[in-house]
N, C-alpha and C positions, 0 to 999 in steps of 0.2 A: 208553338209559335208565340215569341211574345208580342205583348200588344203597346205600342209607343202610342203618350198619349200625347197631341198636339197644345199646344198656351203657353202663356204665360210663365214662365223660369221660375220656381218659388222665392229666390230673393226679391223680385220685383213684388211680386204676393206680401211678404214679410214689410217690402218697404210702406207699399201701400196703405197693409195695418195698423204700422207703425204712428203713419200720419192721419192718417184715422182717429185713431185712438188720441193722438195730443193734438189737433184740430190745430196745429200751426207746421209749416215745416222746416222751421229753424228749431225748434223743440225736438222734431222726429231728424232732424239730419245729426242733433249733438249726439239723441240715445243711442242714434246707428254708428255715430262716428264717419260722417261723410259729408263733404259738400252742399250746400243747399243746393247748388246746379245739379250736383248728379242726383240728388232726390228727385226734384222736379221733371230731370229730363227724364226719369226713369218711371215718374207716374205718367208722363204723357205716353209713351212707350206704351203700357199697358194698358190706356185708355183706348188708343191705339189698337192694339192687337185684341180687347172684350166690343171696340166697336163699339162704346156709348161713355159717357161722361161719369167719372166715378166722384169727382169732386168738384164744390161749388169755389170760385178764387174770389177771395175779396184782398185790397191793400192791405190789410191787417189780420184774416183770420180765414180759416179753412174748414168748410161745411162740407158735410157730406151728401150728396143727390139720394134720392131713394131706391135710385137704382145701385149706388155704393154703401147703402149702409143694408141692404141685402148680400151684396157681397161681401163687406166687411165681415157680419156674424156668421156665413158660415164659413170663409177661411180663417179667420182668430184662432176655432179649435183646431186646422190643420197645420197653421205657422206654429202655435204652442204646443204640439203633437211632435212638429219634426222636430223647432229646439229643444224640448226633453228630450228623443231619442239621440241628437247629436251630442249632447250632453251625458245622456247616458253614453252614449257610444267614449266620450273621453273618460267619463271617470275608470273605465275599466284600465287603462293602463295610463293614468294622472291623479295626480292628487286634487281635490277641488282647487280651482281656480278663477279670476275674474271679482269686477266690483257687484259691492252688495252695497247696497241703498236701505236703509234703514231709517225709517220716521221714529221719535219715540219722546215721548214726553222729561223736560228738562228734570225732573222734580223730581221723576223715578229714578235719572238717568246720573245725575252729578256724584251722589254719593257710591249709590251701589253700582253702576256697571264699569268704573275705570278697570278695578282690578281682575272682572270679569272680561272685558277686552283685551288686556293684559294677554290671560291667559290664552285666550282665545287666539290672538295674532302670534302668538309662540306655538304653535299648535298647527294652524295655519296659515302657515307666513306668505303664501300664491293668493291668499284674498283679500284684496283690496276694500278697506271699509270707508263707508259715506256713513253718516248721521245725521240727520236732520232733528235736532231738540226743539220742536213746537209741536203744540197739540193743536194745531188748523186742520179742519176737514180735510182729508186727501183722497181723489182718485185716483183707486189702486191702476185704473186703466191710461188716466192722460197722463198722469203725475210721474207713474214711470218708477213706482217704487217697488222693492223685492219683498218689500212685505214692512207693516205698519204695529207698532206697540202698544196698545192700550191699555190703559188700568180701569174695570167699572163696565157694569153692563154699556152696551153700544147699539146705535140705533139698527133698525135693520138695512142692510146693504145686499147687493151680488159680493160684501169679500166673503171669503171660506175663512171664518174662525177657530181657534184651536186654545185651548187655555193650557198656559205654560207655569202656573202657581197659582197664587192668591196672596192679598197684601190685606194683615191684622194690622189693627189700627186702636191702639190704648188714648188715654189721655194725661199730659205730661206738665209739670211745671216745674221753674226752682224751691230750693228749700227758701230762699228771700222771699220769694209771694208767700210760700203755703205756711211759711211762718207769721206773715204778716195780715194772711187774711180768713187764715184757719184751714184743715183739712178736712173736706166733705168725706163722710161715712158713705153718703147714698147720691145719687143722679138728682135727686131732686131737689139736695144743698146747691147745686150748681148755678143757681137763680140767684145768688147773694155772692157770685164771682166774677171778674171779666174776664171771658173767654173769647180766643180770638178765632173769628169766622173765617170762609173762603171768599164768601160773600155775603150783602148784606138782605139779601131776600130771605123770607119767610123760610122755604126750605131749607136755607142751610143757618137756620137760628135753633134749627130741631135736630138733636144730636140723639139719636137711635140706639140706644145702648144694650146690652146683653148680659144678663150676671147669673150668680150662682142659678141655679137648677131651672137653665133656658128663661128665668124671669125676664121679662124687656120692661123697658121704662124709655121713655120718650121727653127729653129735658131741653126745655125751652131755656134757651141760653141769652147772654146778650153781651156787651163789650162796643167798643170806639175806636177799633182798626179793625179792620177785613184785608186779605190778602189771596189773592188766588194763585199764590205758590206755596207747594209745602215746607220744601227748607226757608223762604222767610218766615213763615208761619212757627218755622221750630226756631231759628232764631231770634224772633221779637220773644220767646217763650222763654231764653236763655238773659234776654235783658228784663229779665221781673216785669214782663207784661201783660201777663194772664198765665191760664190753661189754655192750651190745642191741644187737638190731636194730631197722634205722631204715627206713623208705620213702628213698629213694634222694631223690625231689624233695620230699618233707616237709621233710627233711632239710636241704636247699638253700635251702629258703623259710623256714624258721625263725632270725633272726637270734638268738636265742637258744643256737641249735646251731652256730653257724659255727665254734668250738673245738674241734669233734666232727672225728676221725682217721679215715677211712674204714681199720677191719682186715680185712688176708685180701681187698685190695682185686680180687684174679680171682677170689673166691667170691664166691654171693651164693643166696639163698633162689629155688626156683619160685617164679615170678610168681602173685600170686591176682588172680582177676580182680574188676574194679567193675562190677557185677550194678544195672541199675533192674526195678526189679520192679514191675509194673502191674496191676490189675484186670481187663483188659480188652484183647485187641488194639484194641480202638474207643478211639483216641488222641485228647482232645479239641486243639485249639490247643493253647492256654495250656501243657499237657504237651509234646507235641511242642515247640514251639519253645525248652520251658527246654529239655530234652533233648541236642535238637543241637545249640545253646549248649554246653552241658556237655561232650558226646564234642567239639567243635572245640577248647574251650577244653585242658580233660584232652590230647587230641592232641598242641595244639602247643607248651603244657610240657612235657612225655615226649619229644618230638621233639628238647627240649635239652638232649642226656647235660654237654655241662660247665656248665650253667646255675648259679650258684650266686649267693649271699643281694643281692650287690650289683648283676647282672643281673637278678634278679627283682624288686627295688626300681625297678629303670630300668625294666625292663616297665611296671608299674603304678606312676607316678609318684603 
């Protein structure tokens, strides 16, 4: 005999979480794609039928009671349990489908991922992409993203991290400067050069360098512009500005920088690594498959140490 369990519908569960998790419910009715009435009348509904108050209402913002944010965390795993299995249940006879939300840093993103999206939406032309190019903290939970791109160790979170490469970082100038103000042999010439910063604090005055047989050297640098983007960074470097550091394949791919003089070409910065940060180990499609798109693609540019601006044009014709 089967056993029929009595509650609550799980879309009204799912909706609940939903606003939960983004503490407004104009935020949770856009991610549903629904009415803010029918949000609302659907959390009373439910309120309703558990018999106790699962949300606090204010004009402006939505709290959760103690008695709903016990309910929120243990349905979360059951709403993300069923949309992976109904997701799985589609991929068996569909292609991935649906929008993906994607946070990711401007600097990584201008150069090197056009012709990787390119590819990408040729490939899968059913998934709908979003980008968001800012590096502001984001909650994978309220914010409502499929997953977040970072470059560089990250603080610790609840997101489930996965590293998809690693970004080499040389140091670059024109032949105008390095003719005009000499070329350094060693890291520690670099104190008689202006080299441009991220910023102007202590920490990033000290450039951590790596050369022949693991030697490190630690060179206190200095310069009269800071920028905390990379591609302006490489292009004040393209108008006889100084020395910065460059990504090794940014670098290559920007026909903009192809005047750029690899300096101290056997030094070069530790690697930071390219960090996806997810919600969830419960991977829908549509994620997964940009993903390992993304580490194949990253892979097998990295894989070409002399690749440079007019081989990557022939790549991606």
């Amino acid at each position: 005999m089967s056993t029929i369990i009595a509650g609550p519908l799980l879309n009204d569960i799912a909706i609940f979480v939903e606003v939960a998790r983004a503490r407004h419910f104009s935020r949770a009715a856009q991610a549903l794609g629904m009415p803010v009435s029918t949000v609302s009348r659907r959390i009373r509904e439910l309120e309703k039928e558990v018999g106790v108050a699962l949300l606090k209402r204010s004009t402006r913002n939505v709290d959760v009671t103690d008695a709903g944010q016990v309910y929120f965390e243990r349905c979360l795993a059951v709403v993300e349990q069923a949309r992976l299995a109904h997701e799985q249940l589609l991929d068996v006879a569909q292609t991935p489908k649906g929008r993906l939300r994607v946070s990711m840093p401007a600097s990584f993103s201008i150069v090197l991922m056009p012709s990787i999206i390119r590819g990408f939406n040729q490939q899968y032309p059913d998934i709908e992409l979003e980008f968001d190019l800012t590096i502001r903290p984001i909650d994978l939970q309220s914010d409502n993203y499929d997953c977040v791109i970072r470059v560089g160790a990250q603080p610790d979170s609840s997101a489930v991290a996965t590293m998809l490469g690693q970004i080499r970082l040389g140091l670059y100038a024109t032949r105008n400067y390095l003719d005009r103000k000499g070329r350094p042999k060693h890291p520690s010439e670099l104190a008689g050069h202006t080299c441009i910063c991220a910023r102007p604090a202590s920490p990033d005055r000290i450039w951590s360098l790596r050369g022949p047989n693991q030697e490190r050297y630690d060179a206190m640098v200095e310069g009269s512009i800071t920028v905390n983007n990379a591609i302006m960074m490489r292009k004040l470097a393209v108008h006889d500005l100084g020395i910065t550091a460059s990504s090794l394949l940014e670098r290559r791919l920007d026909p903009d920088c192809a005047q750029l003089e690899r300096v101290l070409p056997d030094w070069e910065f530790a690697p930071f690594p390219i960090l996806a940060l997810l919600p969830s180990r419960l991977m829908p499609q549509k994620t997964r498959v940009f993903l390992n798109y993304l580490r194949n693609e990253l892979d097998r540019l990295m894989s070409q140490p002399e690749l440079d601006v007019a081989a990557a044009v022939q790549a991606y014709p």
